[in-house]
C-alpha positions in Angstrom: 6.9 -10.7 45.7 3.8 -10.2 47.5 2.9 -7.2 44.8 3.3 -9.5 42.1 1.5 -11.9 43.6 -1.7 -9.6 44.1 -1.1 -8.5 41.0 -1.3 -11.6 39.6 -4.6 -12.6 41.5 -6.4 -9.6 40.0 -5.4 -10.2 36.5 -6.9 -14.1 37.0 -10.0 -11.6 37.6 -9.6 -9.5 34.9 -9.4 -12.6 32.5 -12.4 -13.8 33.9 -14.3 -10.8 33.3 -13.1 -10.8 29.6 -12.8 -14.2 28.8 -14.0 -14.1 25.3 -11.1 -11.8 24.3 -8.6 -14.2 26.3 -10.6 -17.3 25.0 -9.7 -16.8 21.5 -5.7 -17.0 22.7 -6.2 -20.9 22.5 -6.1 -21.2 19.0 -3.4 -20.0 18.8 -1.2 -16.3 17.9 -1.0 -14.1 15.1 1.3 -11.3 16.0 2.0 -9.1 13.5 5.7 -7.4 15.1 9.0 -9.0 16.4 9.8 -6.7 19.0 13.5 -6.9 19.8 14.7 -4.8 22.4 16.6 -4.8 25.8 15.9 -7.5 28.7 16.2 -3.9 31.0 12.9 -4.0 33.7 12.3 -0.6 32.6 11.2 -0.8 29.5 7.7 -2.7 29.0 7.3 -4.0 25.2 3.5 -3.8 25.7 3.3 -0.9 27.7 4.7 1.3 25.3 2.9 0.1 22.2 -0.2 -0.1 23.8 -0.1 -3.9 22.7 -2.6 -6.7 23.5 -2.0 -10.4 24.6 -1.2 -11.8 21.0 0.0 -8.7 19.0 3.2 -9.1 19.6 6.1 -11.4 19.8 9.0 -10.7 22.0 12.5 -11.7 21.9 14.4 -9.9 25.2 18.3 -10.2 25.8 20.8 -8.3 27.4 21.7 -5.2 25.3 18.8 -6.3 23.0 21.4 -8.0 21.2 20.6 -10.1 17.8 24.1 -12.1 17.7 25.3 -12.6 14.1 23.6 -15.6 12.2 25.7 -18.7 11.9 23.5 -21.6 10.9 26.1 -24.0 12.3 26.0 -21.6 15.5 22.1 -22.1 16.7 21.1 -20.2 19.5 17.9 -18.8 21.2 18.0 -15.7 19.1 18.5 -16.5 15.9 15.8 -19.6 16.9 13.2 -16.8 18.0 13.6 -14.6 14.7 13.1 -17.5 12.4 10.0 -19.0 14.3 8.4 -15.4 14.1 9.0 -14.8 10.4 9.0 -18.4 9.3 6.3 -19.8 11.2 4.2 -16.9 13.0 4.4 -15.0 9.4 5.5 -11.8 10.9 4.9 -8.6 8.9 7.7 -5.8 11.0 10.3 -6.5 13.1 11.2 -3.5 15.7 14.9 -3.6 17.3 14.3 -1.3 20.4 17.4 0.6 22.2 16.3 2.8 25.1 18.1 5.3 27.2 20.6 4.8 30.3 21.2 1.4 28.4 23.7 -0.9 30.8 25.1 -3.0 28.4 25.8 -0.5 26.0 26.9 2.0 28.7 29.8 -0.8 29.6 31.2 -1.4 26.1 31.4 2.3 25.2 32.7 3.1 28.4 34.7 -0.4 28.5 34.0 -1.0 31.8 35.9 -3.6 32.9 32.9 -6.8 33.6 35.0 -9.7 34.8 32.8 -9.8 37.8 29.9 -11.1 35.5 31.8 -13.5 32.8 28.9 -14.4 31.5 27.9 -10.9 30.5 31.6 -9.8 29.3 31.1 -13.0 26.8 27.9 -12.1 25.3 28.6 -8.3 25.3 31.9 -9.2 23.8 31.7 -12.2 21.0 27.8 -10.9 20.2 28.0 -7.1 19.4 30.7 -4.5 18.2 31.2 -1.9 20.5 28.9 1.6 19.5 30.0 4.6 18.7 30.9 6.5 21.9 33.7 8.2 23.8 34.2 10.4 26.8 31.8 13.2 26.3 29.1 10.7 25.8 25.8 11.7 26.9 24.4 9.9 30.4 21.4 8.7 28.2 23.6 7.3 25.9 21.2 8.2 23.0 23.9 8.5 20.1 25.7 5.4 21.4 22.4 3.4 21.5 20.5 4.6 18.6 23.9 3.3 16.7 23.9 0.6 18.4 20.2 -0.5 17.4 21.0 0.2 13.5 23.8 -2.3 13.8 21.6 -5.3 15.0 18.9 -4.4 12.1 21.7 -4.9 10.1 22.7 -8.0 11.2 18.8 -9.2 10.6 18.9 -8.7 7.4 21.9 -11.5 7.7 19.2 -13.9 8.7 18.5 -15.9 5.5 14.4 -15.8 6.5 14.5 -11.7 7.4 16.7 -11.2 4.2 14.0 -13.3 1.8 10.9 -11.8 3.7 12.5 -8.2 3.0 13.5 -8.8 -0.6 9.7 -9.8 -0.9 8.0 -6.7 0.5 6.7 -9.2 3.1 8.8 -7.9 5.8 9.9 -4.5 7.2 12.4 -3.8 9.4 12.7 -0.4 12.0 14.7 0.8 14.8 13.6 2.7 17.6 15.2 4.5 20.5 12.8 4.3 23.7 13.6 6.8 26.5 13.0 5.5 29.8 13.2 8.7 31.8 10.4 10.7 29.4 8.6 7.9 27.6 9.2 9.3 24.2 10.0 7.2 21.1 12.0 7.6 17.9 12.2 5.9 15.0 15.2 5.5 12.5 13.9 7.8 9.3 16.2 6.3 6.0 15.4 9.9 4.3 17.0 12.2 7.1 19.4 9.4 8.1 18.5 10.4 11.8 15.9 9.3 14.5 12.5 11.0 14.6 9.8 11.2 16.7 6.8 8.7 15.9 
């Protein structure tokens, strides 16, 4: 901890010495992206994009998981994505997969997670098991990239993402982050494949 908290005591610093950019926070946040991606310690929403305080809005869950929308069924992540197109006015929404992926690692590899119940449940009532098999590549990229399509489609479920789409107001992307290199891909609808940025 003692790194954190140092950490922490500089940043207090740092705001201090920029406390007109970190001023205008209390009125409030316009973020312009929904990033969804994994709750993995490796991979830094705002480190990769470069992003600000206020830019954007994260939603983080094991797997980056969006569970299929049931509006009889609420939960945190359906909560989150309605909030940031509905209220925050959101203008993209990114669903980020990234390399050596855990959760996705153990359902294509079915890894048997009775030790951590509450991980086999989410894993399997929220998400269908990626494509995958046994010469499946250690970074998992085919499995993940796959894996992130499926929960952009099951935005687009999402009675606010489907209405902001159908309105131009909203676009949706998938992205495959690797942890070991830094590099990111985006899905490409024309080539039907994931491309550099």
């Amino acid at each position: 901890m003692k790194p954190l908290i140092d950490r922490a005591r500089s940043f207090t610093a740092h705001v201090a010495e920029h406390s007109e950019e970190f001023r205008a926070l209390e009125a409030g946040q316009r973020p312009e992206v929904l990033f969804i991606t994994c709750s993995d310690s490796r991979v830094v929403p705002a480190l990769i994009t470069g992003a600000r305080p206020g830019e954007l809005f994260e939603l983080r869950t094991a797997g980056n998981v969006v569970p299929e929308y049931g509006a009889d069924r609420p939960c945190a992540e359906a909560a989150t994505v309605e909030y940031a197109v509905e209220v925050l006015g959101v203008r993209d929404v990114v669903v980020c997969g990234h390399s050596h992926c855990g959760a996705v690692g153990a359902l294509v590899r079915s890894d048997d997670l009775s030790a951590v119940p509450s991980v086999q449940g989410w894993l399997e009532r929220s998400t269908p098991r990626p494509a995958g098999g046994p010469g499946v590549r250690p970074d998992l990229a085919e499995s993940v990239q796959d894996h992130a399509l499926t929960q952009l489609q099951r935005l687009h479920a999402h009675p606010s993402v489907a209405r902001r789409v159908a309105e131009g107001a909203l676009s949706l992307h998938a992205w495959y982050y690797e942890v070991h290199t830094g590099a990111v891909r985006t899905y490409d609808t024309g080539s039907g494949s994931f491309r550099p940025l």
